[in-house]
C-alpha positions as CSV (number, residue, x, y, z in Angstrom):
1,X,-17.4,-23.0,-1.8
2,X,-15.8,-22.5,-5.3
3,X,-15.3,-18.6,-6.2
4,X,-18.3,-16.8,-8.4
5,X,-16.9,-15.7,-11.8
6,X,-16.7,-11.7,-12.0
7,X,-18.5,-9.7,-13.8
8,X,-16.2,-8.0,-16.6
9,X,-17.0,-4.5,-14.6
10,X,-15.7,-5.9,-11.1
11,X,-12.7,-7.3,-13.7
12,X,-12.2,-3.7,-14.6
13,X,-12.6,-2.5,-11.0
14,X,-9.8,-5.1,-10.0
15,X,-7.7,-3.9,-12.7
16,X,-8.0,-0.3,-12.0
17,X,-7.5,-0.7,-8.6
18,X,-4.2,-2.4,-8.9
19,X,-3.1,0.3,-11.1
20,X,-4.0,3.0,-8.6
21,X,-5.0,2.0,-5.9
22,X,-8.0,4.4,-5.3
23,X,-10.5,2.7,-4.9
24,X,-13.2,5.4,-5.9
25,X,-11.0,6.4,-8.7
26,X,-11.2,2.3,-10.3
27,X,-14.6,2.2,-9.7
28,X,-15.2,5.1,-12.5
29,X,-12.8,4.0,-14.7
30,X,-14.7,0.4,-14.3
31,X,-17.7,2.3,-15.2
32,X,-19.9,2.8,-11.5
33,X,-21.6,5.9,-11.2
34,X,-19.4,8.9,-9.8
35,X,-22.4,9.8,-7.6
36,X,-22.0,6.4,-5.8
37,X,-18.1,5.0,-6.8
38,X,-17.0,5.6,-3.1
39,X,-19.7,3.8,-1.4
40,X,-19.5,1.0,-4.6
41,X,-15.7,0.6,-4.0
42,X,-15.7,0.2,-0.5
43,X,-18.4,-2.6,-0.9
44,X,-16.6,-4.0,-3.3
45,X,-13.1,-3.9,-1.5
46,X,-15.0,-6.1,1.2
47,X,-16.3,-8.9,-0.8
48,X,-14.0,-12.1,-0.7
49,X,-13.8,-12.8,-4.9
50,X,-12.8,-9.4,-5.4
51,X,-10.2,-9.3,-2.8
52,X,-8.9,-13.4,-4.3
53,X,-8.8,-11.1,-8.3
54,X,-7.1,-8.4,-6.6
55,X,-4.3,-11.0,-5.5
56,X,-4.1,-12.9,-8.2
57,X,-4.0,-9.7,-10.7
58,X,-1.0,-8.5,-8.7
59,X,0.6,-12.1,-8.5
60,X,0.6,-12.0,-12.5
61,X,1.7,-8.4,-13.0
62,X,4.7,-9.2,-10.6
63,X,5.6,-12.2,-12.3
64,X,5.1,-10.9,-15.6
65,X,7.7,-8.1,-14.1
66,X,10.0,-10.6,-12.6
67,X,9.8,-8.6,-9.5
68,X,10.7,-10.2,-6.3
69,X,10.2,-9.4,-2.4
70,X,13.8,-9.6,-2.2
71,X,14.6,-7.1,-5.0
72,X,12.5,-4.7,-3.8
73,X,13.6,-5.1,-0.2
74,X,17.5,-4.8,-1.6
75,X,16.3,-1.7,-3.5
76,X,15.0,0.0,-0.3
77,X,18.3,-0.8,1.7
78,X,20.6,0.4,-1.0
79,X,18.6,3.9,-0.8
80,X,18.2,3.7,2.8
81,X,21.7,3.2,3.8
82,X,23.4,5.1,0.9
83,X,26.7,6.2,1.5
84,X,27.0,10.0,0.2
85,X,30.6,10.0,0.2
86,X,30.5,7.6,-2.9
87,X,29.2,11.3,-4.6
88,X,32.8,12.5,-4.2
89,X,36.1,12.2,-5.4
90,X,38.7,11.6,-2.7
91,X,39.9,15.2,-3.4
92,X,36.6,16.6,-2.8
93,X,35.0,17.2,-6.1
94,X,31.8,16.1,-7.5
95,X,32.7,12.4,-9.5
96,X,31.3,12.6,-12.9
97,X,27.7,11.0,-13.9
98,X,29.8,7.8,-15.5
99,X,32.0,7.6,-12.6
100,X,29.0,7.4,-10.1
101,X,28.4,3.5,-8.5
102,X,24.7,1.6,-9.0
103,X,23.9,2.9,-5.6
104,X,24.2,6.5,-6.7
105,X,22.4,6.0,-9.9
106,X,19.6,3.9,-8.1
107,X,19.6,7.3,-5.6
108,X,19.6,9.9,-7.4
109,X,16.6,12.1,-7.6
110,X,18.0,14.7,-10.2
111,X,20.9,16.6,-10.8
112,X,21.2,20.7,-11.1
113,X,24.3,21.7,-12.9
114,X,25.0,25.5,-12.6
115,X,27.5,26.4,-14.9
116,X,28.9,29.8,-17.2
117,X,29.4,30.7,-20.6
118,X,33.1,31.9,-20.7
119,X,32.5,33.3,-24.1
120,X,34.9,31.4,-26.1
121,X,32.4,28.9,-26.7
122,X,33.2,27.1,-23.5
123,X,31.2,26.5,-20.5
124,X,32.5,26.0,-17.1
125,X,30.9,24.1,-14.4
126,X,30.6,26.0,-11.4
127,X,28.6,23.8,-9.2
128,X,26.5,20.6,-9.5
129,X,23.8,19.6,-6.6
130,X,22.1,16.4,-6.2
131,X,18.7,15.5,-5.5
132,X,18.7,12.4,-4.0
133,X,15.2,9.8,-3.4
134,X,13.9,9.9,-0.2
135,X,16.2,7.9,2.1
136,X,13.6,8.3,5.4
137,X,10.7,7.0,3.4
138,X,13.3,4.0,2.2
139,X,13.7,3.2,6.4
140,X,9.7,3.8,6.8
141,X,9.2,1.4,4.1
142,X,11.8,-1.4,5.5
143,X,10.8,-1.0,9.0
144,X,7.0,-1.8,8.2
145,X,8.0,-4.5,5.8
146,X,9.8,-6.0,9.2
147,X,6.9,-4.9,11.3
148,X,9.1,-2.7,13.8
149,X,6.3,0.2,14.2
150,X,3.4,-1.6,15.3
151,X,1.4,-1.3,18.4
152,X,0.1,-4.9,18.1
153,X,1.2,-7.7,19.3
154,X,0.4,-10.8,17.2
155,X,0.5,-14.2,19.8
156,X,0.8,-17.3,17.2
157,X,2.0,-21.1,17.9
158,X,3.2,-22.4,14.5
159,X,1.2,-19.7,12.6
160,X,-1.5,-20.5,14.8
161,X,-3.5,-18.4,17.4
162,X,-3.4,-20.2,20.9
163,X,-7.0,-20.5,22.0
164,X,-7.5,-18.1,24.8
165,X,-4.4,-15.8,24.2
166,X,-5.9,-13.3,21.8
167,X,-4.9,-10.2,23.0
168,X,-4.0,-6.9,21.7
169,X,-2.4,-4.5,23.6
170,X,-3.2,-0.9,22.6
171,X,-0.8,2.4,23.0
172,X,-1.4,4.7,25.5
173,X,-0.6,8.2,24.1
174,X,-0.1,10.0,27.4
């Protein structure tokens, strides 16, 4: 059964949602009724076309973006397994902002500089902290991508489901 064409609102409501991903939120911007965007998005979010536009609108944003899987996965485990000794000189002091590695500069959050006027028109530095990205969320993000938290266990034979041996095996949280 060949797809149905979308209407140009459920086109805006595909493009909205990729943006945000708030559902609700893309059905306004797509022009649905505020009263009713929740209840419209989630019907819409279940219908096959609009699931297929969703997909294909993120295919061609990615590509258009040259983004990979594997660059976004080497991102993550760059942040997650970030050495913080790389922030430091061998002596102990801070390395300055040009000195700093790719890692580093992929890491870092922010810097705060505190430093003092010593009245000569000179400023001294008297201590730099770093804000670095979020290194647990980096592992969270990794470990779903390789499915390590999940509670259910997916039986396949070549990608395929062996007839019979659908079973999922649920948690007990004793």
């Amino acid at each position: 059964m060949p797809a149905q064409k979308l209407t140009d609102k459920k086109k805006l409501f595909v493009k909205y949602y990729c943006v945000s991903w708030n559902g609700t939120q893309a059905a306004i911007e797509a022009g649905y009724s505020e009263k009713t965007a929740a209840e419209q998005a989630s019907r819409l979010l279940r219908n096959v076309n609009i699931q297929e536009a969703i997909q294909k609108y993120m295919n061609k944003l990615t590509e258009e973006a040259e983004i990979e899987v594997v660059d976004v996965l080497d991102g993550l485990k760059r942040l997650a397994f970030l050495d913080i000794r790389k922030l430091y000189n061998d002596d102990g002091s801070a390395k300055k902002i040009h000195e700093l590695d790719d890692d580093i500069a992929l890491a870092l959050a922010g810097i705060d500089v505190n430093e003092i006027s010593t009245g000569d028109a000179t400023i001294e530095i008297i201590g730099k902290k770093y804000k670095l990205s979020d290194r647990t969320k980096a592992l969270e993000l990794l470990g779903k991508y390789l499915k390590m938290f999940t509670d259910k266990i997916d039986i396949t034979s070549k990608g395929k489901e062996i007839a019979g041996f659908n079973i999922t095996i649920q948690k007990d949280n004793k």
